[in-house]
N, C-alpha and C positions, 0 to 999 in steps of 0.2 A: 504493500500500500504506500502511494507517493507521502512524503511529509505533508502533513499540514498546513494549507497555504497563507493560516493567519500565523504562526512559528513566527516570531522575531530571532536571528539569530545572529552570530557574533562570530566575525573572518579576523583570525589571528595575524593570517600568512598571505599575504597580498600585495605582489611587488608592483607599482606604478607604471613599469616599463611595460609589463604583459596585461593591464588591465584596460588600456584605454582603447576606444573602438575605433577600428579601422578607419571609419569617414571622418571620425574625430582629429587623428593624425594626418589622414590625408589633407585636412583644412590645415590644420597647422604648420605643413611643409609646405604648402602654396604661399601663404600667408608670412612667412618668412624667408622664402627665395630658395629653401629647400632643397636642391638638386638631386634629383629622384632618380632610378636607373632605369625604371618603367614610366609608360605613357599612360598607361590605362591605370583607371581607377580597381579593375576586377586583378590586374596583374600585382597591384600593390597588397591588395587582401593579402593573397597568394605570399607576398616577399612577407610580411606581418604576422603570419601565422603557422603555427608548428604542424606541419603539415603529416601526420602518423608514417605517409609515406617516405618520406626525407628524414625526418630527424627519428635518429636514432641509437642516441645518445646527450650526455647532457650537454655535452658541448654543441651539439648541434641547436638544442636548445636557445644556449645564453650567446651562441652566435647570432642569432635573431634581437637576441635584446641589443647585445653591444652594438651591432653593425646599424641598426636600421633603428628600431624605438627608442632607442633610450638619446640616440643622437638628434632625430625631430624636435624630443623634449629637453632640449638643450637651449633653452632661455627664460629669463622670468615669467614671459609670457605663456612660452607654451607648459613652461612646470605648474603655475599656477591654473590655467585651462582644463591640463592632464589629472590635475587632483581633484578638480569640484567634477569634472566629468566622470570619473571615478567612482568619487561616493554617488552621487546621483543614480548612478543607471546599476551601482548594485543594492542601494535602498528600493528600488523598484522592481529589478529580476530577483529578487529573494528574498525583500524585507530584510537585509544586516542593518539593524539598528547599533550596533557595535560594532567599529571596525577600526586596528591597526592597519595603516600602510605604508612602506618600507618603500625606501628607493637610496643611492647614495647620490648626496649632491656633488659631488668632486665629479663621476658622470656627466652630469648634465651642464658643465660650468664652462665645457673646451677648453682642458687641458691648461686652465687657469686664464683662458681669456677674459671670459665673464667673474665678475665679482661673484663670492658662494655668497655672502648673504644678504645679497638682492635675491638668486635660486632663492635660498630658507625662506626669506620672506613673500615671496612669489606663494611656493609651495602651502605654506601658513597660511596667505590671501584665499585660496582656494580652498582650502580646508574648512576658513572660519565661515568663507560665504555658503559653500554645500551643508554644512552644519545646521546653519540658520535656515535654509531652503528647506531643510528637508526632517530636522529638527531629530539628526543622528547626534552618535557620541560617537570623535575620532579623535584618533593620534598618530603622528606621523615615528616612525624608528627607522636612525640613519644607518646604514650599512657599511660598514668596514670591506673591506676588498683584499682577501690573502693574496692579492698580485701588485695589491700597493706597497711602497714604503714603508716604515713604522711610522715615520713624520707625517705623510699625510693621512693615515690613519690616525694618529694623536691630533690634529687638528679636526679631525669630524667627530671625535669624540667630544675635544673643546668646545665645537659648534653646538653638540647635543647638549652640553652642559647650558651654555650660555641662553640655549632656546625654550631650555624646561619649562619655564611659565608660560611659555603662548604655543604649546602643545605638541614639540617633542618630549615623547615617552619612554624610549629607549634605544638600545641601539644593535646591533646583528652582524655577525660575523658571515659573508658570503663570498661565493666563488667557488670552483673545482679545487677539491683537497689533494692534495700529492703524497699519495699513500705514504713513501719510505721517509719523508719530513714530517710527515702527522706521526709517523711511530715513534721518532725520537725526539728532538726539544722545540719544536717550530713552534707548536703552539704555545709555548713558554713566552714569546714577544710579544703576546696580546693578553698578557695575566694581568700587568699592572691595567692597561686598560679599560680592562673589564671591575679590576675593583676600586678605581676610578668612577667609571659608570656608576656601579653599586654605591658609593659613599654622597653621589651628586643626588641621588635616589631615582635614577636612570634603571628601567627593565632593562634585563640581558637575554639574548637570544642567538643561538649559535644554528649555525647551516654545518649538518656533518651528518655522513651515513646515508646520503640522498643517491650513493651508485652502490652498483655491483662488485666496483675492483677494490674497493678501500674496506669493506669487511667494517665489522666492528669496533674496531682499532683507534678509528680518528671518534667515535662516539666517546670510549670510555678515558683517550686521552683531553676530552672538551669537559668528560664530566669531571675529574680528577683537576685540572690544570684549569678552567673557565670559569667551574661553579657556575652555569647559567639557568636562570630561573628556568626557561622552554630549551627545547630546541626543535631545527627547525626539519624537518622529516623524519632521520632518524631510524629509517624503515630495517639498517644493516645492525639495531642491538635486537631484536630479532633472533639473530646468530648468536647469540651470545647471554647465559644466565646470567654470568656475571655483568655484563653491561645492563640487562633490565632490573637485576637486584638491586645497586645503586640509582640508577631511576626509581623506584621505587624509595628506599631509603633515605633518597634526596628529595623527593617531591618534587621532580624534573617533571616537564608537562611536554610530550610529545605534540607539533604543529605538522599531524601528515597531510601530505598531498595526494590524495589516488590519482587523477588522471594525469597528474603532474609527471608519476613514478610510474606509471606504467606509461607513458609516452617519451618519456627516457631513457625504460628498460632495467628502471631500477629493481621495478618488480615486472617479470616478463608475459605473466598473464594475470586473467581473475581470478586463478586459483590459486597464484603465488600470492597476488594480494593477501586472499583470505589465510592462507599461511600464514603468513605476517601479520593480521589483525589479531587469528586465533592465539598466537603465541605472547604475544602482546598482552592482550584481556587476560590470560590465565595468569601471565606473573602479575597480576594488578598495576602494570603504567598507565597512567592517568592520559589518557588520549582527546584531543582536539581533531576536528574536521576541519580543509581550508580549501582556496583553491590553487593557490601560489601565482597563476595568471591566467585571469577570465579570455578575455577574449584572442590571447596567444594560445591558449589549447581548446577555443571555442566549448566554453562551458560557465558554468557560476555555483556557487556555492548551491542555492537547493538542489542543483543539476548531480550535486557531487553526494548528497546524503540520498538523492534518491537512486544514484548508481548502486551506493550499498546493501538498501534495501532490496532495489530488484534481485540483486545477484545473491541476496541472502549470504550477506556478509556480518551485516549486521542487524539489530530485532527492533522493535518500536523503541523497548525499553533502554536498548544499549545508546541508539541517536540522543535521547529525551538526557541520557549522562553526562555527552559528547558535547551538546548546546551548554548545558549548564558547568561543564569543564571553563568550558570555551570563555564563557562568560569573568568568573571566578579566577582562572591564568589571565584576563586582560591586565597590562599596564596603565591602562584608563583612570584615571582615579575618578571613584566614587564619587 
């Protein structure tokens, strides 16, 4: 039975680059001078979107974001446009009246052309006007980049810091892990960071465990070395008792993505999925529903609790824990 269409529900895991709608973008590349590699508007969808047939993997994935989205929304204008367009049309396809969204502005800035905190403030414009539009509760959390420097990661941390009153919440560790550097001290460079973060009263949220080749390894060195509140997929401690036991004894809140991880290949079918939920549910980790990017894997959040249900992954009662997780892990304050 589909969910509920009155359900209010709450998207943890929702990156700005994969959510905004293709006509959306397509206006903002015109409107800025853009230079597009296609003529047609039908061929841009196509460049926009993780096409099951092409990407498969995550790099194929976040090649979509870096090359093409995340570069249109590379100005105050269009970061600001990208986030109220955002919350909008997912308060409408799913009713999220609670919603975290992530993006890193060092991204969107060109490589320090544009000043970052005209982006923040952009980003924030957008946020406070969808807000009052639509009379949601949101908060943006900046992302760290493991392909950045420590410096410029310590300044977007700064920036989270300095933005905390006018509704950055926390902040996320993302990018492709490199398996034999996550096994040994890499992640040691982002410790002080993160409890930084934590002392500013900044949520922490880490991206780890979202492939097949890194195993549970880079999971239990983020839970060990990060202490972060969520993290963000996750789906590779799974593999591993000892990796869900300390999720469990830490009251780590898993942010998974199904279409995200199976258009990846993190998980290779629905029945790997359900592998991976069942094992999960039985060591009791506390699990969230997300989508990671609406309109980059053509889908939305109720799109993603009613995949579960059809495929009988998961039960009325288990969804009904899942929202009220969801809710409960936000950075939002109250």
């Amino acid at each position: 039975m589909p969910l509920d269409p009155t359900t209010d529900l709450t998207e943890l895991h929702l990156h700005v680059g994969g959510a905004v709608a293709p006509h959306v973008l397509w206006a903002i590349a015109h409107d800025s001078g853009f230079k597009l590699p296609v003529k047609s508007y039908w061929d841009f969808c196509d460049l926009v979107y993780a096409d099951p047939n092409k990407v498969t993997s995550l790099g194929d994935y976040l090649d979509i974001l870096h090359q093409w989205t995340e570069k249109i929304q590379s100005s105050p204008a269009a970061i600001e446009r990208s986030v109220y367009e955002v919350i909008g049309k997912e308060y409408r396809s799913s009713r999220v009246s609670l919603m975290e969204l992530r993006f890193n502005p060092m991204k969107r800035n060109v490589g320090g052309e544009r000043d970052l905190d005209y982006i923040i403030h952009a980003a924030v414009r957008g946020m406070d006007r969808a807000s009052l539009d639509y009379g949601v509760k949101v908060g943006l959390i900046f992302c760290l980049a493991r392909e950045f420097e420590y410096d410029l990661n310590e300044i977007i941390v700064k920036k989270a810091e300095k933005y905390r009153s006018q509704g950055v919440i926390g902040i996320d560790l993302a990018g492709p892990e490199q398996h034999t550097l996550e096994l040994g001290g890499d992640v040691d460079r982002y410790r002080d960071l993160f409890e930084r973060a934590r002392k500013a009263g900044l949520g922490t949220t880490v991206h780890t465990g979202e492939t097949t080749h890194t195993g549970p390894e880079g999971v239990l060195a983020v839970i060990d070395k990060l202490k972060p509140a969520r993290i963000g997929h996750g789906i590779a401690a799974a593999q591993s008792d000892e990796a869900m036991r300390k999720l469990v004894e830490q009251g780590i809140v898993l942010e998974l993505c199904p279409s995200s991880n199976l258009r990846t290949r993190a998980v290779e079918s629905i029945t790997d999925l359900k592998r991976v939920f069942d094992r999960l549910r039985t060591a009791g980790v506390k699990l969230t529903i997300n989508t990671d990017g609406t309109y980059l894997l053509g889908t939305h959040l109720r799109q993603e609790f009613d995949l579960l249900l059809d495929e009988q992954i998961v039960n009325d009662a288990e969804v009904a824990t899942y929202i009220a997780n969801a809710r409960a892990a936000s950075f939002i304050p109250r």
